[in-house]
Kinemage of the C-alpha trace (Angstrom):
@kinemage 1
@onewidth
@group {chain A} dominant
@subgroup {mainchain}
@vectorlist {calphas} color= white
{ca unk a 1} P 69.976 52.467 140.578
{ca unk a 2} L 69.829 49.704 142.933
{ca unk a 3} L 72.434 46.538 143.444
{ca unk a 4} L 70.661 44.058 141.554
{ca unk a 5} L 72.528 43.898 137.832
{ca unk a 6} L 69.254 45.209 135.901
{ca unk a 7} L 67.307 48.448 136.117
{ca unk a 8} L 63.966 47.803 137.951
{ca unk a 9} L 61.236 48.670 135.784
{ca unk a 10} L 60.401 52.254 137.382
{ca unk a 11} L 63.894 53.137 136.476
{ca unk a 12} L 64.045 51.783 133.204
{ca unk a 13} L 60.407 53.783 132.976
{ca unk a 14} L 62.346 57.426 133.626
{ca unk a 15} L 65.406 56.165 131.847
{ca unk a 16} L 63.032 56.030 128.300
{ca unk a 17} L 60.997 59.042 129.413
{ca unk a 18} L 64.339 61.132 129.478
{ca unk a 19} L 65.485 59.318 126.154
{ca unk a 20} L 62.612 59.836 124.560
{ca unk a 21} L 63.702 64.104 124.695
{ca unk a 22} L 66.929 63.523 123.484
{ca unk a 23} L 65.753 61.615 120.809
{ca unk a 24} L 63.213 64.686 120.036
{ca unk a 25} L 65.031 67.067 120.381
{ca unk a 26} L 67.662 65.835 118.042
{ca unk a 27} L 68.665 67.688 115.015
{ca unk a 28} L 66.659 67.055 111.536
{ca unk a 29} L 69.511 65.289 109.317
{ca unk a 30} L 70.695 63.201 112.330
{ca unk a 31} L 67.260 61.810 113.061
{ca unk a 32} L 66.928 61.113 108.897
{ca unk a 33} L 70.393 59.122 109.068
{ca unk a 34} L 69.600 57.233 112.138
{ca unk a 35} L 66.171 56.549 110.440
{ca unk a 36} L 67.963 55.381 107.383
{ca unk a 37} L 70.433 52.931 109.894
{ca unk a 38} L 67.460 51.331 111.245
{ca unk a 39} L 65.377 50.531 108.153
{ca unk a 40} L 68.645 48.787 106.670
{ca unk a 41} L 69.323 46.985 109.960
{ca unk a 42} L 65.604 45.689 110.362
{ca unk a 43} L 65.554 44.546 106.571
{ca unk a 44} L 68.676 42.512 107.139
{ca unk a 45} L 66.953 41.039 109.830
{ca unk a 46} L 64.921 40.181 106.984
{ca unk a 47} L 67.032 39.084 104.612
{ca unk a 48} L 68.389 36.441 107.217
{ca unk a 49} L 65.003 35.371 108.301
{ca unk a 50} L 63.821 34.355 104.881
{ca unk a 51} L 67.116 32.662 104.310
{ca unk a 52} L 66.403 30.326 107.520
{ca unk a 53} L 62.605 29.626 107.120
{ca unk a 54} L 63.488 28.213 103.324
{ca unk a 55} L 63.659 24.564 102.626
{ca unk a 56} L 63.477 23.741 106.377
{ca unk a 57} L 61.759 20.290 107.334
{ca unk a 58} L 61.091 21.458 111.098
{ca unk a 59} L 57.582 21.885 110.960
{ca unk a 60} L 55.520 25.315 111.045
{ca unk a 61} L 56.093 25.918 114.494
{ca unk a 62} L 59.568 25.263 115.229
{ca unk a 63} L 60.330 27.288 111.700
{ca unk a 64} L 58.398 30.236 112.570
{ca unk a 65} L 60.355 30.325 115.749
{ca unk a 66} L 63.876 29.744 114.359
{ca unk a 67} L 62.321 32.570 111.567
{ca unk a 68} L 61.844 34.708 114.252
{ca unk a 69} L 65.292 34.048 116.215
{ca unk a 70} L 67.250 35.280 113.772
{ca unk a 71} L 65.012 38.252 112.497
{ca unk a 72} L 65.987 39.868 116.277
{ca unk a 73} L 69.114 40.448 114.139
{ca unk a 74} L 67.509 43.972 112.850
{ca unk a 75} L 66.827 45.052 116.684
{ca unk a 76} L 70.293 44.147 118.258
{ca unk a 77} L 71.476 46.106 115.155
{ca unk a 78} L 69.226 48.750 116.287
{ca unk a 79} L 69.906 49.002 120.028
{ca unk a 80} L 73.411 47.954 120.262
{ca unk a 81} L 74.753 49.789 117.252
{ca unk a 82} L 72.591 52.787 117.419
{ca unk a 83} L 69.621 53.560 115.240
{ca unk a 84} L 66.079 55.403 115.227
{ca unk a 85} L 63.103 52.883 114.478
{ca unk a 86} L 59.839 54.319 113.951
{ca unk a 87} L 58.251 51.129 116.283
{ca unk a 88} L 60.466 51.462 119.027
{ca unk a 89} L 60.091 55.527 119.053
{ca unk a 90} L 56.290 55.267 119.300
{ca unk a 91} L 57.778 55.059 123.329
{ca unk a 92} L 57.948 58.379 123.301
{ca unk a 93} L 54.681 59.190 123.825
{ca unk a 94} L 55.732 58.555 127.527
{ca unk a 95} L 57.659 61.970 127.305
{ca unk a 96} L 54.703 63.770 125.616
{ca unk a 97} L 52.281 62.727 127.633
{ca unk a 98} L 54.620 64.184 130.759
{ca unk a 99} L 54.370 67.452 129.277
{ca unk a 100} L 58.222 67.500 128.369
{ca unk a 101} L 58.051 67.599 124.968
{ca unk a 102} L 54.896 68.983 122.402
{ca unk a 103} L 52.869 67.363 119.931
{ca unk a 104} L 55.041 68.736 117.584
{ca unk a 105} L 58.183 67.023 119.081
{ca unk a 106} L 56.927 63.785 118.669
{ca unk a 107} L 55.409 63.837 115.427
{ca unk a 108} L 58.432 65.726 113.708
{ca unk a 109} L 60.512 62.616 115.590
{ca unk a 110} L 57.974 60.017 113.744
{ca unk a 111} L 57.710 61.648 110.657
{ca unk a 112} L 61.463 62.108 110.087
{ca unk a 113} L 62.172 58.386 111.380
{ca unk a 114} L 59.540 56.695 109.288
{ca unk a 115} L 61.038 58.343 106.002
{ca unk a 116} L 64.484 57.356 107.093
{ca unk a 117} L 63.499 54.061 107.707
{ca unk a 118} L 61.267 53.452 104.585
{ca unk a 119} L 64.422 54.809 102.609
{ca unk a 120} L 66.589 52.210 104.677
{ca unk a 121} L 64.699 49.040 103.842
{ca unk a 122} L 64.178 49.853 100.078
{ca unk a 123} L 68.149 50.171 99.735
{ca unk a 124} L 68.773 46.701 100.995
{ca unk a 125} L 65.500 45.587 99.086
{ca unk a 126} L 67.150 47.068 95.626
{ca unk a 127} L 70.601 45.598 96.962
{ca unk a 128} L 69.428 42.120 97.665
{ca unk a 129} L 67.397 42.164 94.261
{ca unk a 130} L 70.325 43.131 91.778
{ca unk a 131} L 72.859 41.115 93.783
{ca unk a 132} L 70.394 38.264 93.134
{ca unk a 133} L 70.508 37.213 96.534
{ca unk a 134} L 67.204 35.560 96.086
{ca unk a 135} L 68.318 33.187 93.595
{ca unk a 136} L 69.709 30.427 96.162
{ca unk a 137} L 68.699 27.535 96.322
{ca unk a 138} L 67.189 27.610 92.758
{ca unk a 139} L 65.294 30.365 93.487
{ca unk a 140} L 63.395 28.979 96.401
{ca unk a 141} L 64.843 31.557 98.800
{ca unk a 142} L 63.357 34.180 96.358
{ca unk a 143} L 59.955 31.830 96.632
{ca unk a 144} L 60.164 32.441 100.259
{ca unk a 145} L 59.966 35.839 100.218
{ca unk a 146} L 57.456 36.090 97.536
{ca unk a 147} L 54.966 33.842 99.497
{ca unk a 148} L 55.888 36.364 102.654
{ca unk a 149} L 54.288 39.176 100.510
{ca unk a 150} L 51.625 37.509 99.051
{ca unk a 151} L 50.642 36.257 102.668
{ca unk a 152} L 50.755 39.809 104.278
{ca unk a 153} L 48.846 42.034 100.855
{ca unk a 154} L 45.606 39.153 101.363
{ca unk a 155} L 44.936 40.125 104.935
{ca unk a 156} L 41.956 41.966 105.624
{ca unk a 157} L 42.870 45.203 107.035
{ca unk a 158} L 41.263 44.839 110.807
{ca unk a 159} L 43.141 41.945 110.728
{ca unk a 160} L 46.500 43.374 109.805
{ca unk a 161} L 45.713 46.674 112.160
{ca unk a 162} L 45.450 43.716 115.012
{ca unk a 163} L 48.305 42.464 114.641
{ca unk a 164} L 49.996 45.347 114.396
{ca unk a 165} L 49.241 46.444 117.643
{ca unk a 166} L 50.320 42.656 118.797
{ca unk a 167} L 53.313 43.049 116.970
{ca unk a 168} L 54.720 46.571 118.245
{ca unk a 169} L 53.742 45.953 121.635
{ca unk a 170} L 56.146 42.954 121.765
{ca unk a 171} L 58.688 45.260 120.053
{ca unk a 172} L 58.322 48.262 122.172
{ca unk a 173} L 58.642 45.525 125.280
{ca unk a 174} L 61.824 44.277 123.834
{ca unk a 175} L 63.055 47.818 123.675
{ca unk a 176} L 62.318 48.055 126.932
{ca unk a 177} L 64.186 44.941 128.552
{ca unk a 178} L 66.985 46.314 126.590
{ca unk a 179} L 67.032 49.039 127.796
{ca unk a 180} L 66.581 47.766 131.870
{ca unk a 181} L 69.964 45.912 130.812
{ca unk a 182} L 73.301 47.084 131.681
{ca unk a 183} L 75.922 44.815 129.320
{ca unk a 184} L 75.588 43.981 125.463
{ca unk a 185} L 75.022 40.155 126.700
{ca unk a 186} L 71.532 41.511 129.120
{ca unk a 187} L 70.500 43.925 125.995
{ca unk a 188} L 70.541 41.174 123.086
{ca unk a 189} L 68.682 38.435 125.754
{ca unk a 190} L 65.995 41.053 126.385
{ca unk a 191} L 65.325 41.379 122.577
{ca unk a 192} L 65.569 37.637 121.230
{ca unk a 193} L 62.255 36.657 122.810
{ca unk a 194} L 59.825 39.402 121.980
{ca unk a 195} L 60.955 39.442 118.221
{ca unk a 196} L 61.032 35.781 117.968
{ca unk a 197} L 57.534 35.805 119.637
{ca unk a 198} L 56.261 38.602 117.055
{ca unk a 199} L 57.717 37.061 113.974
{ca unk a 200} L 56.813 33.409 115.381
{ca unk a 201} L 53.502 34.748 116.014
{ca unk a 202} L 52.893 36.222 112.498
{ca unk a 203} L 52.238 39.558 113.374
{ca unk a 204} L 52.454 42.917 111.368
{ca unk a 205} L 55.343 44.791 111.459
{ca unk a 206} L 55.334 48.141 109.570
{ca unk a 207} L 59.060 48.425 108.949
{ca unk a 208} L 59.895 45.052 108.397
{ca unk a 209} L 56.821 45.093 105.814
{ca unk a 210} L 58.382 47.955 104.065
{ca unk a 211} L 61.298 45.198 103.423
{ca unk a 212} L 58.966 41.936 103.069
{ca unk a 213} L 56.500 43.744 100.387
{ca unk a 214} L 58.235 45.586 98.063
{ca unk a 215} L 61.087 42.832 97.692
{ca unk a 216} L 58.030 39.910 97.368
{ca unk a 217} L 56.817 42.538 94.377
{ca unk a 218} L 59.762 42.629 92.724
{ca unk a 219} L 60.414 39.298 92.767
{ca unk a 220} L 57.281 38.236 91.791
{ca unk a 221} L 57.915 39.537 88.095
{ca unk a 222} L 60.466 36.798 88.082
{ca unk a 223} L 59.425 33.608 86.695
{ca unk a 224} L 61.451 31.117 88.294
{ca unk a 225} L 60.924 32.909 91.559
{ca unk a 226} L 56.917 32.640 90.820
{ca unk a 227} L 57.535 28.528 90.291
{ca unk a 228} L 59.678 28.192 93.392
{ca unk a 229} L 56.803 30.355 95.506
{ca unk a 230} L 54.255 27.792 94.622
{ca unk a 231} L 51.520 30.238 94.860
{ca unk a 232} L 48.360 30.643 92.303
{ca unk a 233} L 48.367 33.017 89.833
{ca unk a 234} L 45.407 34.462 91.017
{ca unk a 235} L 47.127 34.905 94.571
{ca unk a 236} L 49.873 36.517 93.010
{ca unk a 237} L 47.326 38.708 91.144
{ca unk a 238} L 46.709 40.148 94.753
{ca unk a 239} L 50.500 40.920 95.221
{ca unk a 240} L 50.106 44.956 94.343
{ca unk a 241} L 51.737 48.325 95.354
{ca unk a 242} L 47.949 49.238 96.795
{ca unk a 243} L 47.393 45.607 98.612
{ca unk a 244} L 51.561 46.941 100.155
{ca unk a 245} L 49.725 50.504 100.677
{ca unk a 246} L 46.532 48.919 102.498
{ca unk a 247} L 49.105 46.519 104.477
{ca unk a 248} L 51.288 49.414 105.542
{ca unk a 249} L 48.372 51.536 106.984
{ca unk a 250} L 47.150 49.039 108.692
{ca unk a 251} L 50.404 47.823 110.647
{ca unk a 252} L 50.895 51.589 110.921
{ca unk a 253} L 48.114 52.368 113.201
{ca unk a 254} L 48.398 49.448 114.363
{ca unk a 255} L 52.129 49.622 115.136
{ca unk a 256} L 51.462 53.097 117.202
{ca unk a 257} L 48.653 51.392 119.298
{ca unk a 258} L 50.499 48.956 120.577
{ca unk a 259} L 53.412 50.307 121.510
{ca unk a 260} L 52.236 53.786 122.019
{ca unk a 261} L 49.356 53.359 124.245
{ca unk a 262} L 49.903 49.297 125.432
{ca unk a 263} L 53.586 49.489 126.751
{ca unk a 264} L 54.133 53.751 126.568
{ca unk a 265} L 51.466 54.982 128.197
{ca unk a 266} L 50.223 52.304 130.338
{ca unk a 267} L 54.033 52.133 131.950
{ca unk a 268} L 53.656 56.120 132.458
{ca unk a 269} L 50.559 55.963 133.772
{ca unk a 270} L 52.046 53.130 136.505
{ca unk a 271} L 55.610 54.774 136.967
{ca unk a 272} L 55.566 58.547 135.885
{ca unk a 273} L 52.138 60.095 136.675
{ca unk a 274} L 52.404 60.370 140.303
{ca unk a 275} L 55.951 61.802 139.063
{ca unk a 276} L 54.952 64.303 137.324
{ca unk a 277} L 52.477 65.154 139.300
{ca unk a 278} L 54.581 66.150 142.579
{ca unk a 279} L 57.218 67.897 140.138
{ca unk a 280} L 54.159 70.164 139.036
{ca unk a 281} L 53.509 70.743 142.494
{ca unk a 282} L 56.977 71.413 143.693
């Protein structure tokens, strides 16, 4: 460590690559639970930036960014509190590629996480549904979220895959401020403006979609939510479980591009390689 009041990126660079085998080497259920924690946490994140972008008369851009302000909710839930997010692990390629963990390793860590997080988000969606949450404002807070979905099912799935890579590469860098931060205060301003840029920005986030999607198709089987959402019928048409599949693949591979090989590997390659290489040699 040095005496400036942040970790300098090399060191933040070995402080991941050593997280990332804790976190894979972690035992089965914990992984699940943590996996569970995070999917909750990034749907609230949700949940409070649909609330904010409704009725407001700020204009697209200044909405999208107050949108995506608040959303960085479901990451300082993560970080801070403590939590396993399937976007944020894709980081630990850097400890695969090292040779410290296998193949195995990581994919057991993703596959666990993923599930945990999938079951996470569809508890708040089912909790947020039958509390009627969504039936604020007359129902246009439940129109918000059903013109989220409908917005995310229509894109073309190059285009979604695109901005999933966009999208997890500003998450994976706001995991990694965090984590070059030594107080709560450093760790939540080293989130707010990545997710604020990726939520501003539009971009595809596969476990905030597993929140946005199945809520918006819910919802869309209610009709005063369907008035307040002010979409066609034959755009809500489109709102399906296999335009939510298509739409999760997408930000999937997407997701694991970008923050796998954009922030993961191209920081081990410029930190760790030379590292690894003189420890083989030693």
């Amino acid at each position: 460590m040095t005496g400036i009041d942040h970790y300098t990126p090399a060191e933040i660079a070995s402080l991941i690559d050593s997280r990332g085998v804790t976190k894979a080497k972690a035992p089965a259920l914990t992984t699940l639970a943590l996996g569970v924690l995070a999917g909750c946490f990034i749907a609230l994140g949700g949940v409070f930036s649909t609330l904010a972008s409704t009725g407001s008369n700020l204009g697209f851009g200044p909405t999208r960014v107050l949108s995506g302000l608040v959303f960085s909710l479901g990451l300082i839930l993560v970080i801070v509190a403590g939590a396993e997010l399937f976007t944020g692990n894709n980081l630990i390629v850097m400890s695969w590629i090292g040779g410290r963990i296998s193949a195995r390793d990581l994919l057991r860590n993703w596959g666990l996480v993923y599930i945990g997080n999938f079951i996470g988000a569809l508890s708040i969606v089912l909790m947020v549904y039958y509390g009627r949450w969504w039936d604020q404002d007359r129902a246009a807070v439940g129109g918000t979220a059903v013109a989220i979905a409908t917005a995310k099912v229509h894109l073309p799935f190059f285009v979604a895959l695109v901005r999933g890579i966009l999208a997890n590469a500003l998450v994976c860098l706001a995991v990694w401020l965090a984590a070059g931060g030594r107080s709560v205060v450093d760790k939540v301003f080293g989130i707010v403006f990545p997710i604020a840029a990726f939520v501003a920005g539009g971009f595809e986030h596969s476990v905030a979609n597993m929140y946005f999607i199945p809520l918006g198709l819910l919802l869309s089987q209610e009709p005063a939510v369907s008035q307040a959402a002010g979409i066609s019928s034959h755009q809500l048409a489109g709102l399906t479980w296999s335009g939510f599949w298509r739409n999760l693949a997408a930000a999937t591979v997407g997701n694991v591009i970008g923050g796998g090989v954009l922030v993961g590997l191209v920081y081990w390659f410029i930190y760790l390689r030379n590292q690894e290489s003189h420890e083989e040699k030693s």
